[in-house]
C-alpha positions as CSV (number, residue, x, y, z in Angstrom):
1,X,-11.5,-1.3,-6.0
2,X,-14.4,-1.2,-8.1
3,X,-17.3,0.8,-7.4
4,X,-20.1,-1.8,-8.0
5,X,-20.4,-5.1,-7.3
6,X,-22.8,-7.3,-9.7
7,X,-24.6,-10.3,-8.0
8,X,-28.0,-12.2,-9.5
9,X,-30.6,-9.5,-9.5
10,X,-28.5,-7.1,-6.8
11,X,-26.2,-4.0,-7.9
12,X,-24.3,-3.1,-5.0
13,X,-23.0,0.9,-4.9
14,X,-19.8,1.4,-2.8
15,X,-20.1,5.3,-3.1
16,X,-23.3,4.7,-1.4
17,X,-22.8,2.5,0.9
18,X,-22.6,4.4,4.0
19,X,-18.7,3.9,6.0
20,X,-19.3,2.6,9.9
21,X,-16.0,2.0,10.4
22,X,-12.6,2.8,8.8
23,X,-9.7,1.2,10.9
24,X,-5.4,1.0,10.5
25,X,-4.8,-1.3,13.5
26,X,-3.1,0.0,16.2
27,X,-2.2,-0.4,19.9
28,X,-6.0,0.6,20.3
29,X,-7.2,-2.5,18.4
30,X,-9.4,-3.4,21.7
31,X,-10.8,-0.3,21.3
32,X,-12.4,-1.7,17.9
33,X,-12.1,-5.9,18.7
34,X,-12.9,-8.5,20.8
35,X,-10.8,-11.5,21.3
36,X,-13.4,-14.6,21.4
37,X,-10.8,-17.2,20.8
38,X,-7.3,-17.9,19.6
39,X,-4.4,-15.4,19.8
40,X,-4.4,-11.8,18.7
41,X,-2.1,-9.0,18.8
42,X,-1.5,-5.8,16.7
43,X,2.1,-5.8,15.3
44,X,3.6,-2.9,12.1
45,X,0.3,-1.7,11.6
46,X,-1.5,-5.7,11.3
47,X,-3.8,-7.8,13.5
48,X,-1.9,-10.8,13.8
49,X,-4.2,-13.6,14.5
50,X,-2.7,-16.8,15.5
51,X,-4.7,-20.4,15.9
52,X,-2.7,-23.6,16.9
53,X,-5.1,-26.1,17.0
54,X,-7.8,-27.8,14.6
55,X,-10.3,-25.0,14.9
56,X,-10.9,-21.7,14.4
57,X,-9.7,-18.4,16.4
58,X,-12.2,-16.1,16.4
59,X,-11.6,-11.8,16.2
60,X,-15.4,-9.9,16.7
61,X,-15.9,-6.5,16.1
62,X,-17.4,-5.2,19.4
63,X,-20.3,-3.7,17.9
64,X,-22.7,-5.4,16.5
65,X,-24.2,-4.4,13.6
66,X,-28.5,-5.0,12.9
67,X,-28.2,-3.6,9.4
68,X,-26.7,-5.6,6.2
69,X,-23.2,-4.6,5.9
70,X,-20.4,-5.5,4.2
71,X,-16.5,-5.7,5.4
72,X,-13.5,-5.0,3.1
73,X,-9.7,-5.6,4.4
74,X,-6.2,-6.2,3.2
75,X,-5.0,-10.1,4.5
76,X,-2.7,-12.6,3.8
77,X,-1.4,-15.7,5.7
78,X,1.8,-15.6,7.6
79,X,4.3,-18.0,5.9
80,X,5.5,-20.7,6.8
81,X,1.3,-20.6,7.3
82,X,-0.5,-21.5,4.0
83,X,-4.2,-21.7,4.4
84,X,-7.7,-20.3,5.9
85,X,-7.5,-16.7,4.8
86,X,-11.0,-16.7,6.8
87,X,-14.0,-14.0,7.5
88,X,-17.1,-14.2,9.7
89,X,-20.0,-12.1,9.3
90,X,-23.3,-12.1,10.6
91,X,-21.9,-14.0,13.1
92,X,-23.1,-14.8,17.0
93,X,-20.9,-16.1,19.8
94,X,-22.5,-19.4,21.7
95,X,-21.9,-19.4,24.7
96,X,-22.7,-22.8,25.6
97,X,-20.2,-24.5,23.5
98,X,-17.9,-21.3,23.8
99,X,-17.2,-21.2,20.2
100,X,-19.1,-19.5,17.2
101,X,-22.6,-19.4,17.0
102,X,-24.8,-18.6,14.2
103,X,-22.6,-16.7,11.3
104,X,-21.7,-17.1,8.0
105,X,-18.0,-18.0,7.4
106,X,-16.2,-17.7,4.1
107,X,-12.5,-18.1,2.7
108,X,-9.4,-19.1,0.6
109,X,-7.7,-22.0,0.8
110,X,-10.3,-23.8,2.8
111,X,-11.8,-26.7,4.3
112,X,-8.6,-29.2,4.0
113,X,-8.5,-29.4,0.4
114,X,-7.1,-25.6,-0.6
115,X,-11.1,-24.8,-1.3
116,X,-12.3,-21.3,-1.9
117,X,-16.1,-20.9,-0.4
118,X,-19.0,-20.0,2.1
119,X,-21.0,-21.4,4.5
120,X,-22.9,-21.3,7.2
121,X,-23.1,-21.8,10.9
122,X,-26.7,-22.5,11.5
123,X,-28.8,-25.9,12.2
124,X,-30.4,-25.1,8.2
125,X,-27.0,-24.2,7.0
126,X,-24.9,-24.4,3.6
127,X,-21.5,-24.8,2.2
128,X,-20.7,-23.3,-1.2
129,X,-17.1,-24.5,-2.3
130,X,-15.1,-24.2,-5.2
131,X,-11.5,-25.3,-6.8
132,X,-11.8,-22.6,-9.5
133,X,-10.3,-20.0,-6.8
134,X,-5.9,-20.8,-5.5
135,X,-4.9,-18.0,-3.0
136,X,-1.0,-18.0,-3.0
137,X,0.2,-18.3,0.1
138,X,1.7,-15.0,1.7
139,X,0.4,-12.8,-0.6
140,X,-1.7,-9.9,0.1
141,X,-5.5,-9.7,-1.1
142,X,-8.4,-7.2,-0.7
143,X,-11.4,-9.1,0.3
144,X,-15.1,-7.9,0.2
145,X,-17.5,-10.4,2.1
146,X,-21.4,-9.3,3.7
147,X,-24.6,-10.3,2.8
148,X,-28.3,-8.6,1.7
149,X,-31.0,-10.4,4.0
150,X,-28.6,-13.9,3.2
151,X,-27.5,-12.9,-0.3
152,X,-23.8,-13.7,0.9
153,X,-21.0,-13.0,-0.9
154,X,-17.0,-12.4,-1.5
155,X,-14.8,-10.7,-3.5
156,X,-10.8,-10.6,-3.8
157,X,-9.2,-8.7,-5.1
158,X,-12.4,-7.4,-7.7
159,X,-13.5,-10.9,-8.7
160,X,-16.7,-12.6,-7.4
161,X,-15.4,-15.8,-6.0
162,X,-19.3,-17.3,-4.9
163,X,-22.2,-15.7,-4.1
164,X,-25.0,-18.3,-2.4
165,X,-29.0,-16.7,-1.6
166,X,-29.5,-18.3,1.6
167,X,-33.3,-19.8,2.1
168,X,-32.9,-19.3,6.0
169,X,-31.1,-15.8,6.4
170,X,-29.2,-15.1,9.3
171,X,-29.9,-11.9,10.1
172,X,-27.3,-8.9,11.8
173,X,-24.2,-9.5,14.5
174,X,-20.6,-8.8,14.4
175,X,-17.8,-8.8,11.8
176,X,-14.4,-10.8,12.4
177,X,-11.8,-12.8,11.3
178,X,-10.9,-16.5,11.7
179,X,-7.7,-18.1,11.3
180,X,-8.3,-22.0,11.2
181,X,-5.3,-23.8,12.2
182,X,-3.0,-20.8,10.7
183,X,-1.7,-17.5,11.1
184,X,-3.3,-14.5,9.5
185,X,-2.3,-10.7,9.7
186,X,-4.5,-7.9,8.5
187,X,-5.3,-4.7,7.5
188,X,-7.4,-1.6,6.2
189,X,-10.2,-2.5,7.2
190,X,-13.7,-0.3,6.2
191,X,-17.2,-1.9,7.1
192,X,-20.3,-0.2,5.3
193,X,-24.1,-0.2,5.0
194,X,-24.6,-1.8,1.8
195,X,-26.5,0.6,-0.8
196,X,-27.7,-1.7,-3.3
197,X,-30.3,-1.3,-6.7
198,X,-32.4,-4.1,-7.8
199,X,-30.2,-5.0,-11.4
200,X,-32.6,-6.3,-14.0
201,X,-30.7,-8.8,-16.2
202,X,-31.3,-10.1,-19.8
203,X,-30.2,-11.9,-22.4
204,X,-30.2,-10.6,-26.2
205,X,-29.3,-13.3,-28.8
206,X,-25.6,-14.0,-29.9
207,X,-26.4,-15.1,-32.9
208,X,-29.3,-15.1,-35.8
């Protein structure tokens, strides 16, 4: 992994960026989880995160963070399983509707059309989504998401997929997971404070 990551104006510093958690899942997984919705189990050293139906299951960390953080993990869909290689952060359980609440959301092979992107869960939300971005199915990616007072963004495997500055921030709650209609199993999972420096950016001509 890279030591820095480079958004508009932002340089985030993973050396600094102080570690809250560091987890290999294990038969203590509740220890570390909450089970909001879908199926979960830990199985050879994975969270295995199963949803049947046209929505999304839902794994929280039980603390919840009031700080911008970011969470890294190893994932990959569980074959025959193809899509939704899903992460929530920021993110709030309703429970009126029983379901997720305010959160950002982000992913591979996405919103029924294999789309790579962000969003958010909020009455004033947004949803970034590219093509650019094909997550082959069953393979294993690194995955950075978080976001700096609604700066959001991911990363797999070193590459910025999308980064979005949301105008209406949500602002701390957990960390989790969300398999959409799929089967997900995951790993390695480290959840920092973000250190970041303001990065002053500039063009200098290519040509005379």
């Amino acid at each position: 992994m890279k030591n820095e990551i480079r958004l508009v104006g932002k340089k985030i510093l993973i050396d600094k960026s102080k570690l809250l958690l560091h987890y290999d899942p294990d038969e203590n997984w509740k220890d570390h989880f909450q089970v909001m919705a879908g199926e979960w189990k830990c199985e050879d050293g994975y969270l295995i995160g199963i949803e049947r139906g046209n929505k999304g299951g839902i794994l929280f960390t039980k603390q919840s963070f009031d700080k911008d953080v970011m969470m890294t993990f190893t994932a990959s869909t569980v074959l025959p399983a193809t899509r939704d290689v899903n992460a929530v952060f920021c993110a709030k359980w309703d429970k009126e509707t029983d379901y997720l609440g305010e959160s950002y959301v982000c992913g591979l092979n996405g919103w029924y059309e294999d789309k790579a992107g962000m969003e958010s869960n909020a009455p004033n939300g947004f949803r970034a989504l590219t093509n650019s971005y094909r997550y082959t199915p069953g393979k294993e990616i690194r995955m950075t998401v978080g976001a700096i007072n609604g700066h959001t963004f991911m990363v797999v495997d070193d590459e910025l997929v999308i980064e979005y500055s949301d105008p209406t921030p949500i602002l701390g709650g957990h960390c989790g997971f969300s398999p959409y209609c799929t089967i997900l199993k995951i790993k390695d999972i480290d959840i920092r404070e973000i250190y970041w420096e303001k990065f002053e950016q500039s063009y200098t001509p290519e040509f005379e």
